[in-house]
C-alpha positions as CSV (number, residue, x, y, z in Angstrom):
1,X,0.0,0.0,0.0
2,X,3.2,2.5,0.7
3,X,4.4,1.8,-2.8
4,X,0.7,3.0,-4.3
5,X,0.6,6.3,-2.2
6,X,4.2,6.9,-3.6
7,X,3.3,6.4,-7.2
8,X,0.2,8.2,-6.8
9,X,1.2,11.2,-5.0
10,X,4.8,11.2,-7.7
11,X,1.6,11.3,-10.4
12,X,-0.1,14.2,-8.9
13,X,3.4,15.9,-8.1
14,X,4.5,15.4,-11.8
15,X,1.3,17.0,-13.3
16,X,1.2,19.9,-11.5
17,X,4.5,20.8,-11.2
18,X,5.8,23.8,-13.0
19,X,7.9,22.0,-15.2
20,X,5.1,20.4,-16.6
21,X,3.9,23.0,-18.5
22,X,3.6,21.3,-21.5
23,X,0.7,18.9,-20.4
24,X,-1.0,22.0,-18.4
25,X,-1.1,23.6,-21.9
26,X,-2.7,21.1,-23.5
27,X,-5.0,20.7,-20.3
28,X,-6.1,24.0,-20.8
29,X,-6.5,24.1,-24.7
30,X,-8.7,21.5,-24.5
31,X,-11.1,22.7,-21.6
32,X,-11.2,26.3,-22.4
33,X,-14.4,25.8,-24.3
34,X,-15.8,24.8,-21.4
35,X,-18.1,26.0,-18.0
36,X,-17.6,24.4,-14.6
37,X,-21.4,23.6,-15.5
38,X,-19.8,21.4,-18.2
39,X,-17.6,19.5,-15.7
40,X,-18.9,15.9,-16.4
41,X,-18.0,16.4,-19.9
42,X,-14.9,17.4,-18.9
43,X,-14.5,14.8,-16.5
44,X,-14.4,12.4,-19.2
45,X,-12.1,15.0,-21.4
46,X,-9.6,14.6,-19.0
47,X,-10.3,10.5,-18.7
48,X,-9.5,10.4,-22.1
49,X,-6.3,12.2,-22.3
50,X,-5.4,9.8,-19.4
51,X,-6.5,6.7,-21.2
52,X,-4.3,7.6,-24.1
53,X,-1.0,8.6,-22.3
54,X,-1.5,5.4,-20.1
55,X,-1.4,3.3,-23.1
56,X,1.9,4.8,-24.6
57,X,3.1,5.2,-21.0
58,X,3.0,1.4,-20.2
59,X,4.3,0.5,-23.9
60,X,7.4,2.8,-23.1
61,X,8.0,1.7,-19.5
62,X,8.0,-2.1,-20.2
63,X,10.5,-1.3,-23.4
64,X,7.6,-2.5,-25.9
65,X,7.6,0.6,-27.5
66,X,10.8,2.5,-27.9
67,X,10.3,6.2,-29.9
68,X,12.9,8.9,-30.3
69,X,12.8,11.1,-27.5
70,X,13.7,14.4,-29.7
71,X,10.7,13.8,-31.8
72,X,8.6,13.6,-28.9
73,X,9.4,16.3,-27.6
74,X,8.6,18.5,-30.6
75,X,4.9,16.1,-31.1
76,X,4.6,17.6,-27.6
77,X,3.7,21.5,-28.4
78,X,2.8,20.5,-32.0
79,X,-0.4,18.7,-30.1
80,X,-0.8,21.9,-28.2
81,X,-0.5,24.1,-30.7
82,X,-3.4,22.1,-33.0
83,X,-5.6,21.8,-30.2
84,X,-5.0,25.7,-29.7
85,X,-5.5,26.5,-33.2
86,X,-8.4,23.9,-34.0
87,X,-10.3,26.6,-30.8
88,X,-9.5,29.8,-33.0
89,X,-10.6,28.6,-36.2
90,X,-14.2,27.7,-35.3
91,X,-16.5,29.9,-37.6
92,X,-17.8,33.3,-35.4
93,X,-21.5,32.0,-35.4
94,X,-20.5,28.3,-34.4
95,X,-19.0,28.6,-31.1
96,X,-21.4,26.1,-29.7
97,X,-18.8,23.5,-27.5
98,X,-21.4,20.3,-28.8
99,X,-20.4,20.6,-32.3
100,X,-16.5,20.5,-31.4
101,X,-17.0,17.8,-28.2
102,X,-15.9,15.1,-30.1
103,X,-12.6,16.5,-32.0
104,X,-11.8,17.4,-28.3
105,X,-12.4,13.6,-27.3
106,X,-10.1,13.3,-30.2
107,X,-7.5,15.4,-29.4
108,X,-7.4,14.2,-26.2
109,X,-7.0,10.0,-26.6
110,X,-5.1,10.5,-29.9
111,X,-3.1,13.5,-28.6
112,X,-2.9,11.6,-25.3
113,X,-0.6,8.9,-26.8
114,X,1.8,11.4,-27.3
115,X,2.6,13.3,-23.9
116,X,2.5,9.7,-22.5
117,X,5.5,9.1,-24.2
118,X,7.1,12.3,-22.6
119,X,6.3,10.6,-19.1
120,X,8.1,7.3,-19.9
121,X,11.8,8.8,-19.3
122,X,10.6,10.1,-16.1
123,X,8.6,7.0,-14.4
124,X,11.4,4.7,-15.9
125,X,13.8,6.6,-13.8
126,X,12.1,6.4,-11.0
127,X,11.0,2.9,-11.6
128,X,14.4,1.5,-10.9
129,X,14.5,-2.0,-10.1
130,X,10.9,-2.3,-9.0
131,X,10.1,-6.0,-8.8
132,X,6.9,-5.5,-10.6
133,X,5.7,-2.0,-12.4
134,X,2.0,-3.0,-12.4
135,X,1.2,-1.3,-9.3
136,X,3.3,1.9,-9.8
137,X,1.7,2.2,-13.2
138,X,-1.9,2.1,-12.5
139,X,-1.3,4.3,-9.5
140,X,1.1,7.0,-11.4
141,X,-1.1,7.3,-13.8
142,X,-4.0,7.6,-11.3
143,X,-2.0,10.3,-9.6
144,X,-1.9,12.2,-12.9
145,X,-5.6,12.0,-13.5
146,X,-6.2,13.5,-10.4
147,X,-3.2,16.1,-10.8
148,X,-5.4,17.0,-13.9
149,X,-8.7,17.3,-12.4
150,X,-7.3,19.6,-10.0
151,X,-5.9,21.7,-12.4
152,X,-8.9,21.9,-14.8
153,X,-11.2,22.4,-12.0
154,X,-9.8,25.5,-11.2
155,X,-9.4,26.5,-14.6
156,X,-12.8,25.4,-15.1
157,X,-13.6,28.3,-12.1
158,X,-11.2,30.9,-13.1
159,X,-13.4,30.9,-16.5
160,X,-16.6,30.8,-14.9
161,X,-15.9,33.9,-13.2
162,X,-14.4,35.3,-16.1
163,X,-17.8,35.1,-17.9
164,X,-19.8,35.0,-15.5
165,X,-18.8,37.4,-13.1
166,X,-17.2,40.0,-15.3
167,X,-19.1,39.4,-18.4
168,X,-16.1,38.6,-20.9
169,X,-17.8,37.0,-24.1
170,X,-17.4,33.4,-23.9
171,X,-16.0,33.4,-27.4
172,X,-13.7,36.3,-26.6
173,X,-12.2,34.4,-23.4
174,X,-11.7,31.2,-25.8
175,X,-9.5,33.5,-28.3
176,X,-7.8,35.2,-26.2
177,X,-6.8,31.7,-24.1
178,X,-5.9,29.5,-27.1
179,X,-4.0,32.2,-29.0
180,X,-1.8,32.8,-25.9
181,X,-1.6,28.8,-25.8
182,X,-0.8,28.9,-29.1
183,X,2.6,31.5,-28.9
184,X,3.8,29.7,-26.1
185,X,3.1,26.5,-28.1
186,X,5.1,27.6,-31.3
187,X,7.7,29.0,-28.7
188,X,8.1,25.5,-27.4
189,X,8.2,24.2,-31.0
190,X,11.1,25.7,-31.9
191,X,13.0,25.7,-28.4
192,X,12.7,21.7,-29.0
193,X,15.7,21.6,-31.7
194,X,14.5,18.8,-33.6
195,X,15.4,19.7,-37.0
């Protein structure tokens, strides 16, 4: 039971931390079209990103997989920086979020994948010589779901006072969001060096 709560609360720690950015990003690209009224939708948002990165994640760790790290780390922003643009180019009179729920779902399981593979180095360092990686898995990878929740939860809040509270335009607060996720995106892009 020790070794869960350390894998869970390394999850939580690694999702949230600052250096992280890169997944918050994402995070927040794909919720900003959303309320804290829209949470259960959300809630299975963020499932999905999960479900996707646990599947590379696992792949990686047990050396089933094996990807160049460079690459990765440009796929990274790249996902970001679609996810960001795919929010900015939704036509004026269509910023309904039900039309655009299920390229979010998208993003998130295919884009998921991905950012799972830029956990891998990480948990396999940690990993060491774990006698089995079953356990650390499921509960790293639990720890980052709930990492996540947290974090879109109160982004989720931070929005709903935004419009609701100070009466920003719902479609002006989703421009302005993804185009700053989108420059720090292309930023990231090019800081990767993989050409």
């Amino acid at each position: 039971m020790e070794q869960f709560k350390l894998y869970l609360k390394l999850g939580i720690q690694h999702i949230i931390d600052i250096y992280a950015v890169d997944h918050i990003l994402f995070l927040l690209a794909l919720s900003v079209i959303f309320l804290l009224k829209d949470w259960k939708k959300v809630l299975i948002l963020v499932t999905a990103f999960t479900i996707g990165h646990s599947i590379t994640l696992a792949l990686a760790v047990t050396d089933v997989f094996r990807y160049n790290q460079n690459l990765i780390e440009y796929l990274i922003p790249t996902t970001i920086f679609v996810t960001a643009i795919s929010n900015l180019i939704r036509k004026k009179d269509n910023f309904s979020i039900h039309r655009n729920l299920n390229r979010n779902y998208f993003f998130a399981l295919i884009f998921g994948l991905i950012h799972g593979l830029g956990f891998a180095n990480y948990l396999k360092g940690i990993l060491g010589k774990e006698s089995s990686i079953i356990q650390p898995l499921i509960a790293f990878n639990l720890g980052i779901e709930i990492g996540q929740v947290i974090i879109v939860g109160i982004f989720l809040i931070i929005s709903t006072i935004f419009i609701g509270t100070f009466n920003f335009s719902r479609r002006d607060w989703v421009l302005v969001i993804s185009s700053g996720i989108a420059g720090v995106a292309l930023t990231l892009m090019f800081e990767s060096k993989y050409w």
